[in-house]
C-alpha positions as a Markdown table, in Angstrom:
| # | Residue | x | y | z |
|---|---|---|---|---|
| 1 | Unk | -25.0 | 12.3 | -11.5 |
| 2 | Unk | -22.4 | 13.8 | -13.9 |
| 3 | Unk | -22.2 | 17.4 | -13.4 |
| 4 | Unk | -21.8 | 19.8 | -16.4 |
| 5 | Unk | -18.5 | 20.9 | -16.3 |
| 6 | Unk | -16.9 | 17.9 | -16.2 |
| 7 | Unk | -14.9 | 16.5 | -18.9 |
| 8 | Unk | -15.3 | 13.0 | -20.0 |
| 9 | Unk | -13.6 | 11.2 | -22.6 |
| 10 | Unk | -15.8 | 9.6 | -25.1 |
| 11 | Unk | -13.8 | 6.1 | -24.3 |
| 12 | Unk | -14.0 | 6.4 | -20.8 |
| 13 | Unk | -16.9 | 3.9 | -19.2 |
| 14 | Unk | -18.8 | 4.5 | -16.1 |
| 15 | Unk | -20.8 | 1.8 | -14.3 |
| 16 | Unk | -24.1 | 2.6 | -12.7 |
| 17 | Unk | -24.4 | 5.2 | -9.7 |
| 18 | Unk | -20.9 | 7.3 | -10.2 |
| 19 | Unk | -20.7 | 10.5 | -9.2 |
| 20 | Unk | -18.9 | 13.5 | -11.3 |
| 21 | Unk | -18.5 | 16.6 | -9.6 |
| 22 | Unk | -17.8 | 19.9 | -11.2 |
| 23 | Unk | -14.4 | 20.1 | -13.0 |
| 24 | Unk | -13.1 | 17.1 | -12.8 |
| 25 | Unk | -11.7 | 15.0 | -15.5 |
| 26 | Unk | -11.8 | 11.8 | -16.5 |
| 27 | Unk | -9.5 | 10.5 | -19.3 |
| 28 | Unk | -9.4 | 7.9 | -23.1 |
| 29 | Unk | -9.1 | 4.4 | -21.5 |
| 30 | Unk | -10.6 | 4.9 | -18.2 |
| 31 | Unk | -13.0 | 2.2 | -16.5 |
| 32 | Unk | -15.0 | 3.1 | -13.4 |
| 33 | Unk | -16.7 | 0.7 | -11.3 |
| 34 | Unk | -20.5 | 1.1 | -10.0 |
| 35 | Unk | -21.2 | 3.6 | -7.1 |
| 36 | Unk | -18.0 | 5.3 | -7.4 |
| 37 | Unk | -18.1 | 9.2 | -6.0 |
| 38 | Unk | -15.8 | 11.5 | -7.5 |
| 39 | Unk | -15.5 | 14.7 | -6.0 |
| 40 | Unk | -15.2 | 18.2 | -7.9 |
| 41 | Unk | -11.6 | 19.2 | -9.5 |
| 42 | Unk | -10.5 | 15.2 | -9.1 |
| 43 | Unk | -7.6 | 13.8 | -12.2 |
| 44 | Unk | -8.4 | 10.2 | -13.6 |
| 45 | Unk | -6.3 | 9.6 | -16.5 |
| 46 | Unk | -5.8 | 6.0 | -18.3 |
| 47 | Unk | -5.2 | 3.5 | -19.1 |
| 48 | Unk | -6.6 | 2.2 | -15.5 |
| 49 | Unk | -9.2 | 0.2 | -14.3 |
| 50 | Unk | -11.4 | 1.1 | -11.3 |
| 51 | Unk | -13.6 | -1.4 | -9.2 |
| 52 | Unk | -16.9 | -0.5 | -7.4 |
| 53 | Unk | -17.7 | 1.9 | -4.6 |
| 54 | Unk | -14.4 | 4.0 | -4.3 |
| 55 | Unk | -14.5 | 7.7 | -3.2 |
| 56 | Unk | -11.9 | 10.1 | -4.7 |
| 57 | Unk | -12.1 | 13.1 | -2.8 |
| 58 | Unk | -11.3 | 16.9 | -4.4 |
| 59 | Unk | -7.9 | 17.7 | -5.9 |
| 60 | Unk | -6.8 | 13.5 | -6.2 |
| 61 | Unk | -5.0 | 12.2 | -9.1 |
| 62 | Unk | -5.2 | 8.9 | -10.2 |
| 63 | Unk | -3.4 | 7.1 | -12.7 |
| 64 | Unk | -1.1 | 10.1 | -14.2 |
| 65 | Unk | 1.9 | 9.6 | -16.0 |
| 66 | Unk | 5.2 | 8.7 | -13.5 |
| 67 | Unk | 7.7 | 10.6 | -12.2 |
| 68 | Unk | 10.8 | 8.4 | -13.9 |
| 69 | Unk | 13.0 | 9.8 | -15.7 |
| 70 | Unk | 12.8 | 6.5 | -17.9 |
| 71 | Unk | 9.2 | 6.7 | -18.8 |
| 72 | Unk | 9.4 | 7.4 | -22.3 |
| 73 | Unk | 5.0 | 7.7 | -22.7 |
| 74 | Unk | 5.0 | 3.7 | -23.1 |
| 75 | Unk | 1.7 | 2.4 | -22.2 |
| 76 | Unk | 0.9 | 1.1 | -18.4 |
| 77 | Unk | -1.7 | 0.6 | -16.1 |
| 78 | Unk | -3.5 | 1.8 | -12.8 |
| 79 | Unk | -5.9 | -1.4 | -11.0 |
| 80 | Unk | -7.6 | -0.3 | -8.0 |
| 81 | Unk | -10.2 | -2.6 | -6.1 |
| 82 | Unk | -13.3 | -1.9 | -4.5 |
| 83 | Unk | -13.9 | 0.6 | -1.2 |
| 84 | Unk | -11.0 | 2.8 | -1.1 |
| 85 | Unk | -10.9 | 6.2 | -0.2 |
| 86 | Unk | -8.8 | 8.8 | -1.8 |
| 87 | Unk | -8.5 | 11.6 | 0.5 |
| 88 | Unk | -7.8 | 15.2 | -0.9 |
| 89 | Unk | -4.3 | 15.8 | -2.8 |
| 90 | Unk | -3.5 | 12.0 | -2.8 |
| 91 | Unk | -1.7 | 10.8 | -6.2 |
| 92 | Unk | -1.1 | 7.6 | -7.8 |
| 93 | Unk | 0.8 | 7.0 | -10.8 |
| 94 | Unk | 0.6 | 4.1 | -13.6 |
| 95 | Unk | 3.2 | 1.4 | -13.8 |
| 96 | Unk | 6.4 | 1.1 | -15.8 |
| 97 | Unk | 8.2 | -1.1 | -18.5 |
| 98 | Unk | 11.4 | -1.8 | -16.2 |
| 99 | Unk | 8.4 | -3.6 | -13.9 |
| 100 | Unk | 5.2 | -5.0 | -14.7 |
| 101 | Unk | 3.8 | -1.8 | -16.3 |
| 102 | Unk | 1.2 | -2.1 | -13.8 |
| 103 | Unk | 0.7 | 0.0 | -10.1 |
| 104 | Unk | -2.0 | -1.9 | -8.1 |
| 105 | Unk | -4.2 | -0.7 | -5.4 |
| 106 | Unk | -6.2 | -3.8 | -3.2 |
| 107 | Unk | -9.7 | -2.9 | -1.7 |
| 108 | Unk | -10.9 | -1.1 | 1.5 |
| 109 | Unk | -7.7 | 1.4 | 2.0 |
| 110 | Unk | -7.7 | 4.9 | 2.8 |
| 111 | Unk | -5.1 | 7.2 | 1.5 |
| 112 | Unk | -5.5 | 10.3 | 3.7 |
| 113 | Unk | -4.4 | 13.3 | 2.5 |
| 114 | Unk | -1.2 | 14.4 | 0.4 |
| 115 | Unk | 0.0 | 10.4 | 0.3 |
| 116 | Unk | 1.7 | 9.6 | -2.5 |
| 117 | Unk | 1.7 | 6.1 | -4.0 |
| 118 | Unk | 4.3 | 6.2 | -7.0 |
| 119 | Unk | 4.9 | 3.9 | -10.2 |
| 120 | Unk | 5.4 | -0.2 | -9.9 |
| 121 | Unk | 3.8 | -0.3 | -6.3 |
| 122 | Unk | 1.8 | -3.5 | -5.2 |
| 123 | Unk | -0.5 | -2.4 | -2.4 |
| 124 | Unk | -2.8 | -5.1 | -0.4 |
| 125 | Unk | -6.0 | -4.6 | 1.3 |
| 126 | Unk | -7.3 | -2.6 | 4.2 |
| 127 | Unk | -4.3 | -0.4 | 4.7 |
| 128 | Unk | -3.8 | 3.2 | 5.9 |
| 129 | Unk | -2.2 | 5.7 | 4.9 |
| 130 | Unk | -2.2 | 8.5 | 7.0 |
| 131 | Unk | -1.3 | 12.1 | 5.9 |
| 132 | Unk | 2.1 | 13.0 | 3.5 |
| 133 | Unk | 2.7 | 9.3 | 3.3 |
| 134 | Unk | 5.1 | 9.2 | 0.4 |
| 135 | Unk | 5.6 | 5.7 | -1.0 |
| 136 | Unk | 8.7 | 5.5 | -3.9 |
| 137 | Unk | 8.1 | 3.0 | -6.6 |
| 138 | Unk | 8.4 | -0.3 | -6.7 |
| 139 | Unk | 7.1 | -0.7 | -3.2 |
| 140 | Unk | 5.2 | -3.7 | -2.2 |
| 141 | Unk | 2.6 | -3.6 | 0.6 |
| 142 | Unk | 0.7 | -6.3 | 2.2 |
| 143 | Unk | -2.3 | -5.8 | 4.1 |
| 144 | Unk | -3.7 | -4.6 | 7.0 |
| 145 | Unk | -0.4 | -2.3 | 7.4 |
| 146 | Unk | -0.6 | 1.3 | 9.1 |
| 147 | Unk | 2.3 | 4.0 | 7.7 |
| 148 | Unk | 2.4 | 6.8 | 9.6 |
| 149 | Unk | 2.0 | 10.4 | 9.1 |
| 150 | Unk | 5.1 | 12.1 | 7.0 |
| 151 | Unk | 6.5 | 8.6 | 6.6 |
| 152 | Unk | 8.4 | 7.8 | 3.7 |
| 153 | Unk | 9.3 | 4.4 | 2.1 |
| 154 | Unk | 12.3 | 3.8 | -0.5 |
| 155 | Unk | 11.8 | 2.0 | -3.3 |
| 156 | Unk | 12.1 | -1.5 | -3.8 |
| 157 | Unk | 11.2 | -1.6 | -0.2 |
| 158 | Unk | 8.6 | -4.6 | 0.8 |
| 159 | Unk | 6.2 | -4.2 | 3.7 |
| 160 | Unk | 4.9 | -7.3 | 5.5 |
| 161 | Unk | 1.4 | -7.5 | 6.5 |
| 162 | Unk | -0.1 | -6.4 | 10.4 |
| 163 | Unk | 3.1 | -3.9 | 10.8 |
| 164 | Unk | 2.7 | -0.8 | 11.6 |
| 165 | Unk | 5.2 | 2.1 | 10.9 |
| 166 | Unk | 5.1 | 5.1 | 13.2 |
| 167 | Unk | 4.6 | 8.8 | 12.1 |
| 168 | Unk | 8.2 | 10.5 | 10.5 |
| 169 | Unk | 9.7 | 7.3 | 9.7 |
| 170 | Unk | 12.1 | 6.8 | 6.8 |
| 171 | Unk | 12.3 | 3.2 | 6.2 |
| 172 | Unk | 15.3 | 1.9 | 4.0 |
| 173 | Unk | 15.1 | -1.4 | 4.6 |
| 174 | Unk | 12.3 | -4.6 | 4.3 |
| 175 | Unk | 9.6 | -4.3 | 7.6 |
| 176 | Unk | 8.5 | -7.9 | 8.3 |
| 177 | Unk | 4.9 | -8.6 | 9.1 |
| 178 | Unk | 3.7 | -8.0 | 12.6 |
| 179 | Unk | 6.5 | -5.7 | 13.6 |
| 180 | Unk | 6.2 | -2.1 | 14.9 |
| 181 | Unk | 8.8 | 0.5 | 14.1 |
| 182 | Unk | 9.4 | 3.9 | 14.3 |
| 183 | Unk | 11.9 | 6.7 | 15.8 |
| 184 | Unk | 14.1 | 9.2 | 15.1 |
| 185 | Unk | 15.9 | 6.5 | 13.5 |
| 186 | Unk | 13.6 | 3.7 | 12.6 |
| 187 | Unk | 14.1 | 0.9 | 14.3 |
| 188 | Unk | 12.2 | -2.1 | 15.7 |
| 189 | Unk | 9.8 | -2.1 | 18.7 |
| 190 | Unk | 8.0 | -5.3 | 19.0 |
| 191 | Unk | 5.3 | -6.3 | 17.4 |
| 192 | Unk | 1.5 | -4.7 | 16.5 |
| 193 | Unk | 0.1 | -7.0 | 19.2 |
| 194 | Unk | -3.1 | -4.7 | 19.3 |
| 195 | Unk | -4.0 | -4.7 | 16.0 |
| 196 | Unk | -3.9 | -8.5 | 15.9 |
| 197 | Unk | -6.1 | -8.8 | 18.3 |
| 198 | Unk | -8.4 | -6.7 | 16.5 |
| 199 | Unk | -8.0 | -8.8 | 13.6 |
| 200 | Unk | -8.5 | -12.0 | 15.4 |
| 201 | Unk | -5.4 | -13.0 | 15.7 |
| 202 | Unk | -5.7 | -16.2 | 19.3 |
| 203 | Unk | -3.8 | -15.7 | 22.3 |
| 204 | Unk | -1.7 | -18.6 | 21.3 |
| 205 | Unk | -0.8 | -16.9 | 17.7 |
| 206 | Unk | -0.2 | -14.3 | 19.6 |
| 207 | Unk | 2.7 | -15.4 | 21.8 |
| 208 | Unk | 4.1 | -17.6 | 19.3 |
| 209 | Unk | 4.5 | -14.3 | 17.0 |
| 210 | Unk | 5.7 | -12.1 | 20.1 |
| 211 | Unk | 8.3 | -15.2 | 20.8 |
| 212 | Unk | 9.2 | -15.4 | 17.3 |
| 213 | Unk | 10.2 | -11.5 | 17.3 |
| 214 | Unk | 12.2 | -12.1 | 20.3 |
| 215 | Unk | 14.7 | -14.8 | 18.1 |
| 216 | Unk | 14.4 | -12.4 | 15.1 |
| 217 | Unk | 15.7 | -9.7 | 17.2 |
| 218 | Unk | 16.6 | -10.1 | 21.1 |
| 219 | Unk | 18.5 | -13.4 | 20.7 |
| 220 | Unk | 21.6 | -12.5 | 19.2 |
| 221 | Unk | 21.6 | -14.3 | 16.3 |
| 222 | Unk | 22.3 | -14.0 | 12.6 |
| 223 | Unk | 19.4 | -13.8 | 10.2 |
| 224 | Unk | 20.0 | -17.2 | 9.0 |
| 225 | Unk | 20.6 | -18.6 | 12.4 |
| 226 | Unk | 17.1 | -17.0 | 13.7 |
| 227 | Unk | 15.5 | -18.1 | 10.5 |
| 228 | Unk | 16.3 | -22.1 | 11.0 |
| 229 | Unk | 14.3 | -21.7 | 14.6 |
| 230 | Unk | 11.6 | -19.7 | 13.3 |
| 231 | Unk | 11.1 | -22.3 | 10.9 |
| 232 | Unk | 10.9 | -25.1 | 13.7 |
| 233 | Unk | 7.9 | -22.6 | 15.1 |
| 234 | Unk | 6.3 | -22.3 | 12.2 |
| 235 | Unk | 5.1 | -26.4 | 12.4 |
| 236 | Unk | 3.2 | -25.3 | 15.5 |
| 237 | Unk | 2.2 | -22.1 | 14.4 |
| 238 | Unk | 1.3 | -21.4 | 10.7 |
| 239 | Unk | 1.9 | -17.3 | 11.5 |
| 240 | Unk | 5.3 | -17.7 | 11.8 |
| 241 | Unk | 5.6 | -19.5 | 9.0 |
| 242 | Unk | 4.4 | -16.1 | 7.0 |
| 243 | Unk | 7.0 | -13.6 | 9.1 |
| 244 | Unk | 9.7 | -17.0 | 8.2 |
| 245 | Unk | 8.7 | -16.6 | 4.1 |
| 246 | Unk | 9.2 | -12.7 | 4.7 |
| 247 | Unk | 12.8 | -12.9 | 5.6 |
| 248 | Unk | 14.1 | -15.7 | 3.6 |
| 249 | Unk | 12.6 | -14.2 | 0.5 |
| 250 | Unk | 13.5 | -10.3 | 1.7 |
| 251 | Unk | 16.4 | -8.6 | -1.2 |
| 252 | Unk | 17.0 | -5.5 | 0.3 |
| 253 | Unk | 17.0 | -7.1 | 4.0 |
| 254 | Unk | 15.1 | -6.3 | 6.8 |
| 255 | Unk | 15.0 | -3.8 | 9.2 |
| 256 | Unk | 17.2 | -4.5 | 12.4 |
């Protein structure tokens, strides 16, 4: 059902089952998947490409122009998956030309109110967002990661999948996957031993990935010395081998 007052551009598509509310506004270029709801007073501008079943609730906006003082009204794109929800107040914003033009959004996250995802971000599947999450472009996000209410990310920053970042956190640097941080001043606190097990995640992986932390981080040694050992766990236990990819490949460095 497309109520009345919305406003619809005449490019704009819609698959089957969306839901317009009143006052909201849908812009040229915009795709919309099946089943989608769309709340009153909601922002959708193009060009970007929506999948099936998300929920965008009052007051989003999705796919507006970025905040860079760079853009200079060059083309880019918005991709979001299937099953997110987009909590009131929540913005996203299209790619740039210094990047891949392009801000992508997985499947099955929720972006709870007042989180901000900005231009250039890569963000995986089944994350959350809790409230005033701000997340500065160029961010890269795996899945199954938790950020924390009033947490903000820098950009450039990468997130590993299965961390978790506690609420107020400021992170500056690269979180691997698996690790829990947090604090006044963020810092490390083990790993998100919890949420693995919720995922799955064996006793065995388990240990190996709490024991793999430790060398990261309680042995004393460099980066590049802990990397060489986590890299003789990793032929026992594949999960190692993804925290191992995260630091060797990490620019900005990780968070110690």
């Amino acid at each position: 059902m497309i109520h009345a007052t919305a406003i619809i551009d005449p490019s704009a598509r819609l698959g089957e089952n969306v839901q317009v509310g009143p006052y909201s506004v849908i812009g040229a270029d915009v795709q919309i998947g099946d089943d989608c709801v769309i709340a009153p007073h909601v922002v959708i501008r193009g060009p970007s490409r929506i999948g099936r079943r998300n929920k965008f609730f009052q007051f989003s906006s999705i796919g507006e122009d970025c905040q860079d003082k760079k853009y200079a009204g060059e083309v880019t794109y918005l991709e979001v998956g299937d099953n997110n929800v987009f909590r009131e107040f929540s913005t996203i914003h299209r790619g740039t030309v210094q990047d891949q033009s392009l801000t992508r959004v997985g499947s099955n996250n929720l972006f709870m109110n007042y989180v901000h995802i900005a231009h250039d971000c890569m963000i995986g599947d089944n994350n959350i967002f809790a409230n005033n999450a701000s997340i500065a472009g160029h961010v890269h996000i795996g899945d199954w990661v938790i950020i924390g209410g009033m947490s903000g990310v820098h950009q450039f920053c990468h997130i590993g999948s299965h961390s978790f970042c506690g609420a107020g956190s400021i992170l500056l640097k690269d979180l691997p996957p698996y690790v829990m941080a947090g604090g006044e001043k963020v810092a490390p606190h083990g790993i998100n031993a919890e949420g693995l097990r919720r995922r799955g995640f064996s006793k065995e992986s388990i240990l190996a990935i709490r024991r793999a932390y430790k060398v990261l981080y309680r042995s004393g040694k460099t980066v590049e010395e802990a990397l060489i050992e986590l890299r003789e766990m990793e032929k026992d236990t594949p999960e190692v081998g993804i925290l191992a990819d995260f630091v060797a490949n990490s620019s900005r460095g990780i968070l110690r």
